[in-house]
N, CA, C and O atoms as CSV, one atom per row, in Angstrom:
chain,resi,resn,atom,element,x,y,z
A,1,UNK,N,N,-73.199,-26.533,203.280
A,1,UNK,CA,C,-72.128,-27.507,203.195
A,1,UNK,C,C,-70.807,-26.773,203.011
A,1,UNK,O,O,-70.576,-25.912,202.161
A,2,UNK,N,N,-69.995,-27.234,203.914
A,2,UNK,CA,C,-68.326,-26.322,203.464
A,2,UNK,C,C,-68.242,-26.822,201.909
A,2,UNK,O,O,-68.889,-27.692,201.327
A,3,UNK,N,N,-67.278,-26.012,201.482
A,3,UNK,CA,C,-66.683,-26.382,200.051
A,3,UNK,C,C,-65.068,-27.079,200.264
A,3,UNK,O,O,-64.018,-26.856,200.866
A,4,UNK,N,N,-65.613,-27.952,199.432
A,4,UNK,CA,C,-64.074,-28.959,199.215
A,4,UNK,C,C,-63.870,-29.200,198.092
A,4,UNK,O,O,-64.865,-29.046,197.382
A,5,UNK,N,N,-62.961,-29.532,197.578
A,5,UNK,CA,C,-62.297,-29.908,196.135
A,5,UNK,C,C,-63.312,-30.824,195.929
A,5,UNK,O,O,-63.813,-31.569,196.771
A,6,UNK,N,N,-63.628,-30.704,194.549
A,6,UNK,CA,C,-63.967,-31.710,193.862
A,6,UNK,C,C,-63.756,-33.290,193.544
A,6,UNK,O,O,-64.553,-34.224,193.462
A,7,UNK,N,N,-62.148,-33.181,193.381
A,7,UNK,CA,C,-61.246,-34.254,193.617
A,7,UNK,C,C,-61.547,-35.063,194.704
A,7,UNK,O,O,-61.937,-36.189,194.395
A,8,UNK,N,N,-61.461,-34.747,196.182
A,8,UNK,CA,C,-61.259,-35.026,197.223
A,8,UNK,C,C,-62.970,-35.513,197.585
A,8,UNK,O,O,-63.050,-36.492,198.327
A,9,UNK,N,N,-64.097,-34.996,197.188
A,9,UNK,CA,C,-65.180,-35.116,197.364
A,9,UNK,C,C,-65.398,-36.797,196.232
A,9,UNK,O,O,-66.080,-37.695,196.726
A,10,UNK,N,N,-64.955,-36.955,195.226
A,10,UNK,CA,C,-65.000,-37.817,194.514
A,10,UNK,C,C,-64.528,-39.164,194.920
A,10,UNK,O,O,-65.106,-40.249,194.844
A,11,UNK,N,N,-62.941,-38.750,195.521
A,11,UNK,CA,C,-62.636,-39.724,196.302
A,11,UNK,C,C,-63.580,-40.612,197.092
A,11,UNK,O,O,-63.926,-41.784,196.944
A,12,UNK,N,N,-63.974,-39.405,198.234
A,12,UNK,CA,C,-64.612,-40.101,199.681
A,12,UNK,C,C,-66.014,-40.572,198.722
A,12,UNK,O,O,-66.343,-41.693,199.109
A,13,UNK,N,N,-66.943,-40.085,197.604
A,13,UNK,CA,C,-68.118,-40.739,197.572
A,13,UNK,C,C,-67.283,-42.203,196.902
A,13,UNK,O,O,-67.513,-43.211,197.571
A,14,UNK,N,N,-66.644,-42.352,196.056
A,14,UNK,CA,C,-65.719,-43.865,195.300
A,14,UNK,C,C,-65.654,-44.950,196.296
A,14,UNK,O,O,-65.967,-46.112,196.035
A,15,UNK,N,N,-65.124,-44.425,197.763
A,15,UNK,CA,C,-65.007,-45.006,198.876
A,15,UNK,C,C,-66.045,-45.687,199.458
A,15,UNK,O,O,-66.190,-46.872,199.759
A,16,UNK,N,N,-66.746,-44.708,199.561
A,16,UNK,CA,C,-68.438,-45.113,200.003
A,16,UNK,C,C,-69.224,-45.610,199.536
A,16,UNK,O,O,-70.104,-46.205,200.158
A,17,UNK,N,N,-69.127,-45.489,197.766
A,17,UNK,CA,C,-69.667,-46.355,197.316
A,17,UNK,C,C,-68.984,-47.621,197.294
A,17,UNK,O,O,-69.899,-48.241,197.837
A,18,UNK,N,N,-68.367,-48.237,197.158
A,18,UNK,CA,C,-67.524,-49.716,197.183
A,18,UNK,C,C,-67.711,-49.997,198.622
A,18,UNK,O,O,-67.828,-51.197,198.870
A,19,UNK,N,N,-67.778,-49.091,199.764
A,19,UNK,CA,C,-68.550,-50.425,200.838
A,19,UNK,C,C,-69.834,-50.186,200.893
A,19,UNK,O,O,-70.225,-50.715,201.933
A,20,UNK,N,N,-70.765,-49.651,200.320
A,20,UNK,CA,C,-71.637,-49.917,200.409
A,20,UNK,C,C,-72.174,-51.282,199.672
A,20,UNK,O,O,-73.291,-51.789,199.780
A,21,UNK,N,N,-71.336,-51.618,199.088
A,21,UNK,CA,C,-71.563,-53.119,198.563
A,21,UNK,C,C,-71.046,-53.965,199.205
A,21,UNK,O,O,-70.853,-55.093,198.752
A,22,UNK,N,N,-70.715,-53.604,200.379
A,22,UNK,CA,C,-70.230,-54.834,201.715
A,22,UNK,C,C,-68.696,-54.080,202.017
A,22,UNK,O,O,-67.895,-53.482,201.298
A,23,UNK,N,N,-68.737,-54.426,203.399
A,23,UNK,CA,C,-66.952,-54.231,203.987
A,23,UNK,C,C,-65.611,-54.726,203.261
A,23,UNK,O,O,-65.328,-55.815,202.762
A,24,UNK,N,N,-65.064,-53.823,203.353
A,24,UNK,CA,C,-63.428,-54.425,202.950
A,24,UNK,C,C,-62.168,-53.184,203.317
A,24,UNK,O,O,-62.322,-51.988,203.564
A,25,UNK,N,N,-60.964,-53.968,203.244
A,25,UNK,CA,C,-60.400,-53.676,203.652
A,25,UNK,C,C,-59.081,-52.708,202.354
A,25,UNK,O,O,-59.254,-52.972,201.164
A,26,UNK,N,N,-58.392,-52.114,202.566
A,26,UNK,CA,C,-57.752,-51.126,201.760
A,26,UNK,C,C,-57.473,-51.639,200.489
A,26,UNK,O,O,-57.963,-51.260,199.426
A,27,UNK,N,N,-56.898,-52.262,200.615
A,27,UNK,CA,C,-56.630,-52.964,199.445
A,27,UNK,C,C,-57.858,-53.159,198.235
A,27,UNK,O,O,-58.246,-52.432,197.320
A,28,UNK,N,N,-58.182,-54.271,198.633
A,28,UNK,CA,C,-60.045,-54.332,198.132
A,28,UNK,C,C,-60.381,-53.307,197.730
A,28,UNK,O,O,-60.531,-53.035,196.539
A,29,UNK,N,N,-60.603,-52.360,198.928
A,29,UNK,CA,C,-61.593,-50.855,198.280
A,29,UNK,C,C,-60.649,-50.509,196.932
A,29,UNK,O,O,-61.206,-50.741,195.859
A,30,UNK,N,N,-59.356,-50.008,196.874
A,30,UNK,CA,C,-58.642,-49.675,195.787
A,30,UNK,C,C,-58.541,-50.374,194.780
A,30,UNK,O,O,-58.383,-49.741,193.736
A,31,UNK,N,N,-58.585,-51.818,194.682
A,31,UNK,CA,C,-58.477,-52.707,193.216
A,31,UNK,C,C,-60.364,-52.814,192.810
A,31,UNK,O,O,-60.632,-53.128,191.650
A,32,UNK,N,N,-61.340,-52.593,193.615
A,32,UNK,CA,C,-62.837,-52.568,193.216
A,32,UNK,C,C,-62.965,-51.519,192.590
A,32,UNK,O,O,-63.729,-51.615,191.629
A,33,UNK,N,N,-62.278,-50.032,192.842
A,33,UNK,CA,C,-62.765,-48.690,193.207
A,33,UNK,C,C,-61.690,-48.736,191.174
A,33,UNK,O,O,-61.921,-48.094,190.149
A,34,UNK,N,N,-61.265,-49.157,191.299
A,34,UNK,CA,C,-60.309,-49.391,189.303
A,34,UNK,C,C,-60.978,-50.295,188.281
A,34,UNK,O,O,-61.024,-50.119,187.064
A,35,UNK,N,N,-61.729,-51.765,189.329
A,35,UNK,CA,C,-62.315,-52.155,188.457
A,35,UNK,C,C,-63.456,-51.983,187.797
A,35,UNK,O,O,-63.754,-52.205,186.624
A,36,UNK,N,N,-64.363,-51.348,189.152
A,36,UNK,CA,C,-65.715,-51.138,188.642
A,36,UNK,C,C,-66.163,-49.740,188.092
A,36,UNK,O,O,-67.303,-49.274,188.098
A,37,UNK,N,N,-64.998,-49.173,187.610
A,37,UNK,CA,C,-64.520,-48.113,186.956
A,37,UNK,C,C,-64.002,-47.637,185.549
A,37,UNK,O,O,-63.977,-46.615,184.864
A,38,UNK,N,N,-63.489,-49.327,185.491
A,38,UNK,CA,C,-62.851,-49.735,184.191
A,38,UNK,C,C,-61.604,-49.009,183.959
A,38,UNK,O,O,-61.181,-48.749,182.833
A,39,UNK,N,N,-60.849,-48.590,185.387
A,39,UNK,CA,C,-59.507,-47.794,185.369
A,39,UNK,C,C,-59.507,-46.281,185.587
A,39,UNK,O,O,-58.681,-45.622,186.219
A,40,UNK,N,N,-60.925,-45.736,184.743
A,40,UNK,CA,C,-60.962,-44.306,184.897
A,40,UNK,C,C,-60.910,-43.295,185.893
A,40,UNK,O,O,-61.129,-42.094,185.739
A,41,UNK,N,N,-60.408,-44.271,187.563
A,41,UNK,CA,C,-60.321,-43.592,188.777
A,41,UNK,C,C,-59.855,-44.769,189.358
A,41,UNK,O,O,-60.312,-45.889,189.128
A,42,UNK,N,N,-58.883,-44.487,190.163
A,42,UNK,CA,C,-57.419,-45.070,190.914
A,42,UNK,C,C,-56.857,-44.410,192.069
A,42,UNK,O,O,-56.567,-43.219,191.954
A,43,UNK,N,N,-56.674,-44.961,193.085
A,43,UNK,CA,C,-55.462,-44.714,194.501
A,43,UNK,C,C,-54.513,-44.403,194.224
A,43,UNK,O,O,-53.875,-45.437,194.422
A,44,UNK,N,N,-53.644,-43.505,193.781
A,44,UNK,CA,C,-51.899,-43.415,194.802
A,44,UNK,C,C,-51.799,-44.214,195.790
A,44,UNK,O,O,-52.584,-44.424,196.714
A,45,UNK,N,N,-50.630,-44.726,195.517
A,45,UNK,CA,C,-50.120,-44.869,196.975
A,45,UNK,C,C,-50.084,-43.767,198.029
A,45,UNK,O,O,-49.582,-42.671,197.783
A,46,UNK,N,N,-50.557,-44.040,199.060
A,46,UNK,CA,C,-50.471,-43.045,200.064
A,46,UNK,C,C,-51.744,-41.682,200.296
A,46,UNK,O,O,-51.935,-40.718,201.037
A,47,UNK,N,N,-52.350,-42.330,199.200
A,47,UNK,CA,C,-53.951,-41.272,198.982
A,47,UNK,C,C,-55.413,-41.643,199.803
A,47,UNK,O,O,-56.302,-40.924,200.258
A,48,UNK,N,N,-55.157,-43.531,199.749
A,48,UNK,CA,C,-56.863,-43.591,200.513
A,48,UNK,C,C,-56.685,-43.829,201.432
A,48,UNK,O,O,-57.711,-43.551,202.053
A,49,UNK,N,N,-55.687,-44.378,202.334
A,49,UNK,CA,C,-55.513,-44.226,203.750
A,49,UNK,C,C,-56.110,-43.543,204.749
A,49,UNK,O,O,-56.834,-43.871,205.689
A,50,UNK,N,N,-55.496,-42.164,204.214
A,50,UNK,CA,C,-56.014,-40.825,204.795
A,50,UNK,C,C,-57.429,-40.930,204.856
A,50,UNK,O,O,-58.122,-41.015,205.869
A,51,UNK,N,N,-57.887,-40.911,203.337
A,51,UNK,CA,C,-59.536,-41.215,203.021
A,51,UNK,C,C,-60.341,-41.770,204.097
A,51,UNK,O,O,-61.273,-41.323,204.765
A,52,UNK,N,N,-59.831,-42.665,204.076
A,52,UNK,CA,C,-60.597,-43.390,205.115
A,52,UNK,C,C,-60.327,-43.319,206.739
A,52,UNK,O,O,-61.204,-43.731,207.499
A,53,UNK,N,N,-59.038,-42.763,207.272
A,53,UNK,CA,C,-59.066,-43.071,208.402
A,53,UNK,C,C,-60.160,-41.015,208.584
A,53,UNK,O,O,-60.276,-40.304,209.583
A,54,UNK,N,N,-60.367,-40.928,208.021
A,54,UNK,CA,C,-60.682,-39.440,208.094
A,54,UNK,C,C,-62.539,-39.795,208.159
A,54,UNK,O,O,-63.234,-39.507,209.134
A,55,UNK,N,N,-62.998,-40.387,207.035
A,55,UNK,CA,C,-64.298,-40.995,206.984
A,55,UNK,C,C,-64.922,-41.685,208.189
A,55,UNK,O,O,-66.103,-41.634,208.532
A,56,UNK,N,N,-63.454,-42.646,209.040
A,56,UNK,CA,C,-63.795,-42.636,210.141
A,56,UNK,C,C,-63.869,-41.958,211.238
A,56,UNK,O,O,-64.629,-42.179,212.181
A,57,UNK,N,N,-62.846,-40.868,211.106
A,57,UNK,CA,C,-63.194,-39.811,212.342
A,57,UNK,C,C,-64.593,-39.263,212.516
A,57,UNK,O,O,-65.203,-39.031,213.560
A,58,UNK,N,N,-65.028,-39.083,211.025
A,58,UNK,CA,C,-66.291,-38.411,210.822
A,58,UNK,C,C,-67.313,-39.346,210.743
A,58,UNK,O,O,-68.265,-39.116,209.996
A,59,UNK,N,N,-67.266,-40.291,211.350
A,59,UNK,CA,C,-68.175,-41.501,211.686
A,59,UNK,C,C,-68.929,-41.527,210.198
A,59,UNK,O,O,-70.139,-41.746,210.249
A,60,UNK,N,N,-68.533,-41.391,209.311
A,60,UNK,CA,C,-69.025,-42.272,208.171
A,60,UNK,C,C,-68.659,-43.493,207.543
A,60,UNK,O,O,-69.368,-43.887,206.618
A,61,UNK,N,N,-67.575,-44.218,207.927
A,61,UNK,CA,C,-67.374,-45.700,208.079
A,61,UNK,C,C,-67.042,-45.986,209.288
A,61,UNK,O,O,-66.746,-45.068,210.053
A,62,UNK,N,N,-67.018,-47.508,209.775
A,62,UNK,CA,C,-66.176,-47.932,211.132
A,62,UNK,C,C,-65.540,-48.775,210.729
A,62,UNK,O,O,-66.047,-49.587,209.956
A,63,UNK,N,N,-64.230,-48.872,211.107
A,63,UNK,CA,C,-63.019,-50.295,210.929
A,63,UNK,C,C,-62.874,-50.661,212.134
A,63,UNK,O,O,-63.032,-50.042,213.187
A,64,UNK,N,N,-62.399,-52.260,211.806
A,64,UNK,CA,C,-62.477,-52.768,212.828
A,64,UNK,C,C,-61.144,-54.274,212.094
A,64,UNK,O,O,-61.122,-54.856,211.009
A,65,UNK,N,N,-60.250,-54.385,213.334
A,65,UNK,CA,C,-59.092,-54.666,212.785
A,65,UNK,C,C,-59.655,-56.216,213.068
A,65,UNK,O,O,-60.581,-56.521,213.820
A,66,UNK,N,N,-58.680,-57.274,212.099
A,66,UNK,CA,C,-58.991,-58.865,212.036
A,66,UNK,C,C,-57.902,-59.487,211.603
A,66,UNK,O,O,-57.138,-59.132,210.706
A,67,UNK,N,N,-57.866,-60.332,212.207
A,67,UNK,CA,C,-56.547,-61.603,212.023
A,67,UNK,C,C,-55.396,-61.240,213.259
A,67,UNK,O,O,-55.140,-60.243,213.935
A,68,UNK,N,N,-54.819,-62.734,213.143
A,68,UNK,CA,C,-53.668,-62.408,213.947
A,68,UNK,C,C,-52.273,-62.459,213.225
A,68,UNK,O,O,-52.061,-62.984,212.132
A,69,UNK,N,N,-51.448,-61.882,213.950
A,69,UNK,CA,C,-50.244,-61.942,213.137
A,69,UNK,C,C,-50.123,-60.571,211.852
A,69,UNK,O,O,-49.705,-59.459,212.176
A,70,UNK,N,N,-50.475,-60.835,210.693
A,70,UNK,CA,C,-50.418,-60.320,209.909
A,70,UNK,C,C,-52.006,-59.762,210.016
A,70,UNK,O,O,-52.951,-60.330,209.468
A,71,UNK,N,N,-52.139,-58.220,211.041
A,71,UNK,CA,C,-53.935,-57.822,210.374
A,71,UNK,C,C,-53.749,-57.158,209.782
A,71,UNK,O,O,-52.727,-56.581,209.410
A,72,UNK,N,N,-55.577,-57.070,209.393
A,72,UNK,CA,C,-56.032,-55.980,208.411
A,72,UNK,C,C,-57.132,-55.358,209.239
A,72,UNK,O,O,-57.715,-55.777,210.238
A,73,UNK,N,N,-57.262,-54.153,208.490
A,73,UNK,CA,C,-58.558,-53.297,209.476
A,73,UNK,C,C,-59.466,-53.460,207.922
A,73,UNK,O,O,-59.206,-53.220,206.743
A,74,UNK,N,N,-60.332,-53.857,208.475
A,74,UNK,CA,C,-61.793,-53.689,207.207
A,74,UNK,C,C,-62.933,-52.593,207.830
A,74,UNK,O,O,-63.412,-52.608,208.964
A,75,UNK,N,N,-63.157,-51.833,206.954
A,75,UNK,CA,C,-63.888,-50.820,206.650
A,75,UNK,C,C,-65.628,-51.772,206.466
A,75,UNK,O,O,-65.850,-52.933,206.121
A,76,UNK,N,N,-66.541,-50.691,206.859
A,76,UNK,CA,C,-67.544,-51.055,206.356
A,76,UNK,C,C,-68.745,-49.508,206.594
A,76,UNK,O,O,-68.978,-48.949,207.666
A,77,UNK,N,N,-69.181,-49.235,205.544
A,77,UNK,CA,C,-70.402,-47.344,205.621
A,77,UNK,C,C,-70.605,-47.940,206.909
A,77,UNK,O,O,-70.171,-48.908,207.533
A,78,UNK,N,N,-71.563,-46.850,207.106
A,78,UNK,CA,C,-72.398,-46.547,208.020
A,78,UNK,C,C,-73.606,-45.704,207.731
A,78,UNK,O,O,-73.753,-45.285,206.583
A,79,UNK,N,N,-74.875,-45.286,209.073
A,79,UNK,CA,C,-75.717,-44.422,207.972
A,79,UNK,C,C,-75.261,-43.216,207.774
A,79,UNK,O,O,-75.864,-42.320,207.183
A,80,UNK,N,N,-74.517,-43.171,208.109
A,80,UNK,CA,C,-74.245,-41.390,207.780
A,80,UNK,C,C,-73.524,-41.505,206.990
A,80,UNK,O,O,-73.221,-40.509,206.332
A,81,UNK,N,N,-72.860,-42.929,206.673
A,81,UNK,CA,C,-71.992,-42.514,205.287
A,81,UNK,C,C,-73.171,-42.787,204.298
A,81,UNK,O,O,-73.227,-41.848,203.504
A,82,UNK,N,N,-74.204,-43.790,204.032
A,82,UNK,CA,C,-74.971,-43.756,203.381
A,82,UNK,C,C,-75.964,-42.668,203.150
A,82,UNK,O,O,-76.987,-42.924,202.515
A,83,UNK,N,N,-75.762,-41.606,203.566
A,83,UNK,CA,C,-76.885,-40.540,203.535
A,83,UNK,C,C,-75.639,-39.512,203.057
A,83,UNK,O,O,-75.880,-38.485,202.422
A,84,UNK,N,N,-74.464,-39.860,203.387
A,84,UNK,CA,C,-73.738,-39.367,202.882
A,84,UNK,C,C,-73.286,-39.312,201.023
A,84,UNK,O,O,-72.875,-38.480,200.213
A,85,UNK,N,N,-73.592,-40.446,201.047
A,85,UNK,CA,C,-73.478,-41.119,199.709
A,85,UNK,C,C,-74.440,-40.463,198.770
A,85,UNK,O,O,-74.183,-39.713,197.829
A,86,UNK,N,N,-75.606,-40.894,199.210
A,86,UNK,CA,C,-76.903,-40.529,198.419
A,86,UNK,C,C,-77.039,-38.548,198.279
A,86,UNK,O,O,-77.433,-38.008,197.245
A,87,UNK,N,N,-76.703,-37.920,199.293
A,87,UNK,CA,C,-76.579,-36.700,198.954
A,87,UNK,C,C,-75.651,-36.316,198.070
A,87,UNK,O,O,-76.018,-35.730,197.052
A,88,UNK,N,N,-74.005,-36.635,198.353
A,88,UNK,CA,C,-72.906,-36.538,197.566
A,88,UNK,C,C,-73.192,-36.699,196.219
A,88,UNK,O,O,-72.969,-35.894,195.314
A,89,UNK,N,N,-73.630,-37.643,196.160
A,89,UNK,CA,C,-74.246,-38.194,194.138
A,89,UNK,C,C,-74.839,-37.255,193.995
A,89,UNK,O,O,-74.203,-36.292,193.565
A,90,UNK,N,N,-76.298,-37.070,194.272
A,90,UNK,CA,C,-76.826,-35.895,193.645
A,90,UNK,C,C,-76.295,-35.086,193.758
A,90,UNK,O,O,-76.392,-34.562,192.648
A,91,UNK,N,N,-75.536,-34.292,194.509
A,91,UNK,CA,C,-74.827,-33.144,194.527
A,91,UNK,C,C,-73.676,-33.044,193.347
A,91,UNK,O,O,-73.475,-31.890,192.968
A,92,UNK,N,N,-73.090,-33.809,192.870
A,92,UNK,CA,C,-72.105,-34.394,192.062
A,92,UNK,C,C,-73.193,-34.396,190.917
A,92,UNK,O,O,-73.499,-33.328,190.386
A,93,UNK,N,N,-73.579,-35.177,190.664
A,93,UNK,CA,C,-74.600,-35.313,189.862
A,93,UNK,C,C,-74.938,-33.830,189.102
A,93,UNK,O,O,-74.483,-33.494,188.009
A,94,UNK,N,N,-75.641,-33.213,189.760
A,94,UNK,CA,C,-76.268,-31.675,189.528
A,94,UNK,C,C,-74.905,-30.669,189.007
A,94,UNK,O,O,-74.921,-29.778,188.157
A,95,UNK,N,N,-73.927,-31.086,189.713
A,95,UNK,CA,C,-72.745,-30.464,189.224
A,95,UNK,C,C,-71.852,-30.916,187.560
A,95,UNK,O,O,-71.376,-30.290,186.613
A,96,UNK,N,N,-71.950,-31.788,187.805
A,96,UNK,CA,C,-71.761,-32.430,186.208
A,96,UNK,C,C,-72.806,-32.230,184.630
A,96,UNK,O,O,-72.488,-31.981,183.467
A,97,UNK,N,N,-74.175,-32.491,185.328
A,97,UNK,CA,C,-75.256,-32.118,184.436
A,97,UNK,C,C,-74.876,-30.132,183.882
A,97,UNK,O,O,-75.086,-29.802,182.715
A,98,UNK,N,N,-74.428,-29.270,184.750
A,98,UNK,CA,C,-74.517,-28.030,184.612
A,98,UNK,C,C,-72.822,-27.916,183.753
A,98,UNK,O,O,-72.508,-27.042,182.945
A,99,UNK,N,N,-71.996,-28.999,184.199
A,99,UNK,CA,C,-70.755,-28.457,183.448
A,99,UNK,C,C,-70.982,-29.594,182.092
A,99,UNK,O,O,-70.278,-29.001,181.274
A,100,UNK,N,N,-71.275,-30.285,181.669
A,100,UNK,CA,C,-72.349,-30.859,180.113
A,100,UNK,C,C,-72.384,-29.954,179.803
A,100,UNK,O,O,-71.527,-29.380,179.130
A,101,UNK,N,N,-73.781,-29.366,180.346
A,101,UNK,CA,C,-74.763,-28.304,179.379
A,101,UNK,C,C,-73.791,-27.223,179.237
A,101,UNK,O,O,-73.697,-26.810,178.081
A,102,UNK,N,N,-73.084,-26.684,180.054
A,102,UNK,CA,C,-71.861,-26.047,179.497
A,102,UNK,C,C,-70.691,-26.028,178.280
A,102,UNK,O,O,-70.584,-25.286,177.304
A,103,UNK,N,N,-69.943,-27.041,178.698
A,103,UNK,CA,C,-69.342,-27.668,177.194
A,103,UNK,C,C,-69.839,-28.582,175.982
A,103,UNK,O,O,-69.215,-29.148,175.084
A,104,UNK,N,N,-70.883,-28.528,176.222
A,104,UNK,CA,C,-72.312,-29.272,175.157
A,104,UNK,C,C,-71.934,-28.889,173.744
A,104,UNK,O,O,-71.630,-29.699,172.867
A,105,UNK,N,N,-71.979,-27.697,173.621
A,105,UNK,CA,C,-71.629,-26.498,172.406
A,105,UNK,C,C,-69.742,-26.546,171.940
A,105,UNK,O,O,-69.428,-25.896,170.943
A,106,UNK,N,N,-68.973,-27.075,172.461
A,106,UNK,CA,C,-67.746,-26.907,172.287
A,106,UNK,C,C,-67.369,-27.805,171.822
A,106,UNK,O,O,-66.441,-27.611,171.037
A,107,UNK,N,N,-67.652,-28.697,171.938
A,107,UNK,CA,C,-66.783,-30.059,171.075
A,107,UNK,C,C,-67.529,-30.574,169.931
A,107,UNK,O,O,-68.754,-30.671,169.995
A,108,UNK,N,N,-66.789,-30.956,168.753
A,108,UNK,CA,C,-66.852,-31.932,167.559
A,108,UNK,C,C,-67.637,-32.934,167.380
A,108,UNK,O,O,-67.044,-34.006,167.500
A,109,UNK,N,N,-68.884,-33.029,167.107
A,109,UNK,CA,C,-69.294,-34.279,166.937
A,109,UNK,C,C,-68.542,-35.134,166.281
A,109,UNK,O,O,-68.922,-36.294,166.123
């Protein structure tokens, strides 16, 4: 697997996970991706855009634009974002468990 920021890897799984609970569109993904978070991870302006139109290059979501007048493009995984997903976690996962057991010993009960 190339190496990418951490950050940036966190992002795209946040992404993926919130449609994997059904399609939506930018907005949505960013006010779900705060709530079901309880705040502890949030969009910039000008941060998931990219996210996603990039997820779609790499065919791990497809959008597909709706309404007239005023549209929106809604997002929805795909399997490769879902296999994407499920690897990313554990991978994330395994990485967090090792930086724990790391600072385990350093802090104050």
């Amino acid at each position: 697997m190339t190496q990418i920021t951490l950050s940036k890897r966190i992002n795209e799984l946040l992404v993926l996970a919130v449609l994997d609970s059904g399609p939506a569109h930018g907005y949505q993904i960013a006010l779900s991706v705060e709530e079901r978070t309880a705040g502890a991870f949030s969009f910039q302006h000008g941060t998931l855009y990219p996210i996603l139109h990039r997820l779609e290059a790499e065919g791990r979501v497809r959008g597909e634009w709706h309404g007239v007048g005023r549209r929106r493009k809604t997002y929805e995984i795909t399997d490769a974002g879902r296999a994407e997903l499920v690897s990313g976690a554990a991978e994330l996962e395994r990485q967090f468990r090792a930086l724990l057991g790391l600072l385990g010993g350093t802090h104050a009960a």
